[in-house]
Backbone as a printed PyTorch tensor [residue, N CA C, xyz], in Angstrom:
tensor([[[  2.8010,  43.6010,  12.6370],
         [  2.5650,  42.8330,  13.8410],
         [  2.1930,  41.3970,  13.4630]],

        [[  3.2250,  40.2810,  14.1290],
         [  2.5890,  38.8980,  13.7350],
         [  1.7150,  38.5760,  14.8980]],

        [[  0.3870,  37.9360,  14.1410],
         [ -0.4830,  37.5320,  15.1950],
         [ -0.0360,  35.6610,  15.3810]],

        [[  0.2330,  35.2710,  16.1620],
         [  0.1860,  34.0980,  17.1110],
         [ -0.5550,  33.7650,  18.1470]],

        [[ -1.0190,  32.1200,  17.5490],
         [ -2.3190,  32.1280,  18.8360],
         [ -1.7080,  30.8870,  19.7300]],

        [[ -0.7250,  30.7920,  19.5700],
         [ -0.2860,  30.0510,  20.6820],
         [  1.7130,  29.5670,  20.7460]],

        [[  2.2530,  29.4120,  21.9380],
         [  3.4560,  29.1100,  22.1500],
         [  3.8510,  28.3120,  21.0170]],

        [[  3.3150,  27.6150,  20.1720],
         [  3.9490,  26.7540,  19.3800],
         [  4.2960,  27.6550,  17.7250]],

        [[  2.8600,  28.4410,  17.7480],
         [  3.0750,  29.3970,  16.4910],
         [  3.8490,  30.4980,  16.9830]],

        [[  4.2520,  30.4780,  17.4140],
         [  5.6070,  31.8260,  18.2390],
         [  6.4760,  31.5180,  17.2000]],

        [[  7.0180,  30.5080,  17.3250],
         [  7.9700,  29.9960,  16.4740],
         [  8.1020,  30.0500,  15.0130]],

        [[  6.8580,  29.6270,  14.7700],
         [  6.6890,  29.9370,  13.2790],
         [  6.3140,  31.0130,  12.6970]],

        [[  5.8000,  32.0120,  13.7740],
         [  5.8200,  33.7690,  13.5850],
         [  7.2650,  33.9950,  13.1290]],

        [[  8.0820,  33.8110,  14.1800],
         [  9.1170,  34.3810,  14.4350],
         [ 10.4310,  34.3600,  13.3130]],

        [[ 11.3830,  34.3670,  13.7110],
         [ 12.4030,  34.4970,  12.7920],
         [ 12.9020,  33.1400,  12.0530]],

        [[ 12.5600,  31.6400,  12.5920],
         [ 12.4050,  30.8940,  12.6650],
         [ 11.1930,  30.1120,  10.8680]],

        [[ 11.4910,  29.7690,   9.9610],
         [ 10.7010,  29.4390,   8.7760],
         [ 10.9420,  28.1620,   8.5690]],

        [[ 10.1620,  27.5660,   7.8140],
         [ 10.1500,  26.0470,   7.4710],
         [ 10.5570,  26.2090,   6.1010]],

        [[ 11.6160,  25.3650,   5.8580],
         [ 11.7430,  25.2200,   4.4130],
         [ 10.5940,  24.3030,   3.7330]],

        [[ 10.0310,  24.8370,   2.6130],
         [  9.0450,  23.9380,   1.7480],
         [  9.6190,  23.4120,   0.2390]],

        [[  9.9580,  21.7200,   0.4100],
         [ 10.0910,  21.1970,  -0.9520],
         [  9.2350,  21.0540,  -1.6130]],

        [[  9.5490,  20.7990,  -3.1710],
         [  8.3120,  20.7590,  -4.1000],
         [  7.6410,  19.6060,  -4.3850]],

        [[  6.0280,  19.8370,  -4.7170],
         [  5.1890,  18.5940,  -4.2410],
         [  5.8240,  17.5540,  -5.8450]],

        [[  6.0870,  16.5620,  -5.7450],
         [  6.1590,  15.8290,  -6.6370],
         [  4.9350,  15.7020,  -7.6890]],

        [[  5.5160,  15.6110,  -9.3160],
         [  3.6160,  15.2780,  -9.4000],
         [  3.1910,  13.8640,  -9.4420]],

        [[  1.7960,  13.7180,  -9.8130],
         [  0.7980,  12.7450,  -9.0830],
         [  1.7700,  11.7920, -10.3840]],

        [[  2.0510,  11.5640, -11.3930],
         [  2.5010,  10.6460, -12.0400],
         [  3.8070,  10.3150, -11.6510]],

        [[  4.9860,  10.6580, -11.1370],
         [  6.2200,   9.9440, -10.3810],
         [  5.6060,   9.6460,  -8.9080]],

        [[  4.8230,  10.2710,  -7.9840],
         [  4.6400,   9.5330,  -6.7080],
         [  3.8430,   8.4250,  -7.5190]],

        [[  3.0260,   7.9180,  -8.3760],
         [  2.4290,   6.6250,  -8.5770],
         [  3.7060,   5.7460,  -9.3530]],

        [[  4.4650,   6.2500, -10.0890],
         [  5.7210,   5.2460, -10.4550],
         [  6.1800,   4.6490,  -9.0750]],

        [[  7.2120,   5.8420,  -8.4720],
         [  6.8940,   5.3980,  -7.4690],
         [  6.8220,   4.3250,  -6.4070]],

        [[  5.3490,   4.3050,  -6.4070],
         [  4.6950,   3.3000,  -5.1490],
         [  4.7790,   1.8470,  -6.2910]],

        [[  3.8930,   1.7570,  -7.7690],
         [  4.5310,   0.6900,  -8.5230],
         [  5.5530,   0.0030,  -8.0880]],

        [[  6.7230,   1.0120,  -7.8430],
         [  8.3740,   0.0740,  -8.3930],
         [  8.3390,  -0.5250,  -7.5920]],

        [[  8.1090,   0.3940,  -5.8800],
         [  7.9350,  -0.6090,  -4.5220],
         [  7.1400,  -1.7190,  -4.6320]],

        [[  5.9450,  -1.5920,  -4.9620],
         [  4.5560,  -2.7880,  -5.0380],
         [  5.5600,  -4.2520,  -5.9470]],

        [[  5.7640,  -3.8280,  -7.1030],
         [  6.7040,  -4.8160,  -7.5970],
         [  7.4670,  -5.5560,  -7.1980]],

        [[  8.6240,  -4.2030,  -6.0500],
         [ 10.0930,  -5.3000,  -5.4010],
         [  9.0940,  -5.9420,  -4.2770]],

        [[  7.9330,  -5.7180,  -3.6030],
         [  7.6060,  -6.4260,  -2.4810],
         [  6.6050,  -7.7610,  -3.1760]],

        [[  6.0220,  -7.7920,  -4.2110],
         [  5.4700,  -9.1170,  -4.7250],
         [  6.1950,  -9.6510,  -4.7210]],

        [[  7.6310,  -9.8020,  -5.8340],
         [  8.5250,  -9.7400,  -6.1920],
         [  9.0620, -11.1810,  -4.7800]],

        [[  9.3800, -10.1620,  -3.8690],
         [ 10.2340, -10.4490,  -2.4230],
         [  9.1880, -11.2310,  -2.0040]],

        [[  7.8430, -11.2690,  -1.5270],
         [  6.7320, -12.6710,  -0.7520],
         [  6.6730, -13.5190,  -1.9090]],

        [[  6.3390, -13.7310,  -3.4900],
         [  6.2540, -14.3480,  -4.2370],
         [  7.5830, -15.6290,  -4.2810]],

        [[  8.9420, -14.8670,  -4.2810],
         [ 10.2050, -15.8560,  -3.6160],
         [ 10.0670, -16.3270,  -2.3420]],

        [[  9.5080, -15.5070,  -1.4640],
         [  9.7610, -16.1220,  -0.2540],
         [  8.8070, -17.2040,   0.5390]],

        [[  7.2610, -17.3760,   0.1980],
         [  6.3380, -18.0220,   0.0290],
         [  5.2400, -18.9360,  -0.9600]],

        [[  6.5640, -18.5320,  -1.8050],
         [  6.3390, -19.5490,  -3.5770],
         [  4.5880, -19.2950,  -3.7530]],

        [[  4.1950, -17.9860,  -3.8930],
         [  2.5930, -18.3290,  -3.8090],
         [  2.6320, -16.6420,  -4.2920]],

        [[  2.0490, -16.6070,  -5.7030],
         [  1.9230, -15.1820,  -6.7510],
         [  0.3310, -14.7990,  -6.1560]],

        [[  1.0210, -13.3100,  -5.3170],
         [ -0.4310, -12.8990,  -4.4770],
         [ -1.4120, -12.1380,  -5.2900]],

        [[ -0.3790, -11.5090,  -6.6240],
         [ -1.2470, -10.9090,  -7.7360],
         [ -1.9130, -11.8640,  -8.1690]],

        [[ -1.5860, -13.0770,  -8.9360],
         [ -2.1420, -13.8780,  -9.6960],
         [ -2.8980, -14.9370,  -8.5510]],

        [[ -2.8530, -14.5140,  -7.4760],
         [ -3.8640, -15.5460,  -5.8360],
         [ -3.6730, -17.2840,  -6.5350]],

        [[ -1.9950, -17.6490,  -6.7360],
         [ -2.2950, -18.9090,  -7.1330],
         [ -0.5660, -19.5700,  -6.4560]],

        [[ -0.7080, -20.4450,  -5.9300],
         [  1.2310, -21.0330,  -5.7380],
         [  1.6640, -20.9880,  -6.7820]],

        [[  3.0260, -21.2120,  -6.4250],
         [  4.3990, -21.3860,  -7.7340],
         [  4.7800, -22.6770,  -7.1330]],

        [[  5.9160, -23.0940,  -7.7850],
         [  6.6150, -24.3640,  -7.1090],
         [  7.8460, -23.7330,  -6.3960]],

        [[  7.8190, -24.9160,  -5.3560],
         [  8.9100, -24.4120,  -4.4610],
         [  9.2360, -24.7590,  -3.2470]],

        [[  9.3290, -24.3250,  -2.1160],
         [  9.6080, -24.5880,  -0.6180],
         [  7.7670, -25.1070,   0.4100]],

        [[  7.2670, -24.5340,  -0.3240],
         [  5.9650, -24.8130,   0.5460],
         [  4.7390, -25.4530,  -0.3460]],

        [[  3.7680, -25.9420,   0.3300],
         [  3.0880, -27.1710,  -0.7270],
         [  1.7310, -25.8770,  -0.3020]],

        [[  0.8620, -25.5830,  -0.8520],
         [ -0.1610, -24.6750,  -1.0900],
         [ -1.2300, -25.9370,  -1.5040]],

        [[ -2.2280, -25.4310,  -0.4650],
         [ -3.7740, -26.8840,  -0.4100],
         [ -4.9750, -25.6540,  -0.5040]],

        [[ -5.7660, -25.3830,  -1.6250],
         [ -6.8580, -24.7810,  -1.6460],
         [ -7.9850, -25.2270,  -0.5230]],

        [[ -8.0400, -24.1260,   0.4980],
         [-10.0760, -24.9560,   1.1880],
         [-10.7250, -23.9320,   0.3040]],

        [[-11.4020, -24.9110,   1.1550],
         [-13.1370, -24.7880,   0.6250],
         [-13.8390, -23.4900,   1.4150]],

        [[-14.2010, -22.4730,   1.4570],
         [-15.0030, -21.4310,   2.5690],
         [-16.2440, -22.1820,   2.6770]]])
């Protein structure tokens, strides 16, 4: 007897299964997010001449003026 506690787990009682893929491990999901983090510095660093890793301008299209806080 499947117990179901509501209309939605009917479904997932029923004849009805979820396929489950396998969890990646923790060292390729962090490659990964890296390669992305890279192409997107990468992509604002060209596109706003200003290295957000290194918090300093490059030369280029826009003139970058340090204030003061």
């Amino acid at each position: 007897m499947d117990v179901c506690r509501s209309k939605t787990e009917e479904v997932a009682c029923g004849e009805l299964r979820a396929v489950v893929a396998p969890v990646p491990a923790a060292a390729e999901i962090e490659e990964f997010f890296a390669a992305v983090e890279g192409k997107l510095l990468r992509y604002y660093k060209d596109k706003y001449n200003y290295d957000f890793a290194k918090d300093e301008p490059v030369g280029g299209r826009y003139e970058w003026i340090r204030l003061k806080p």
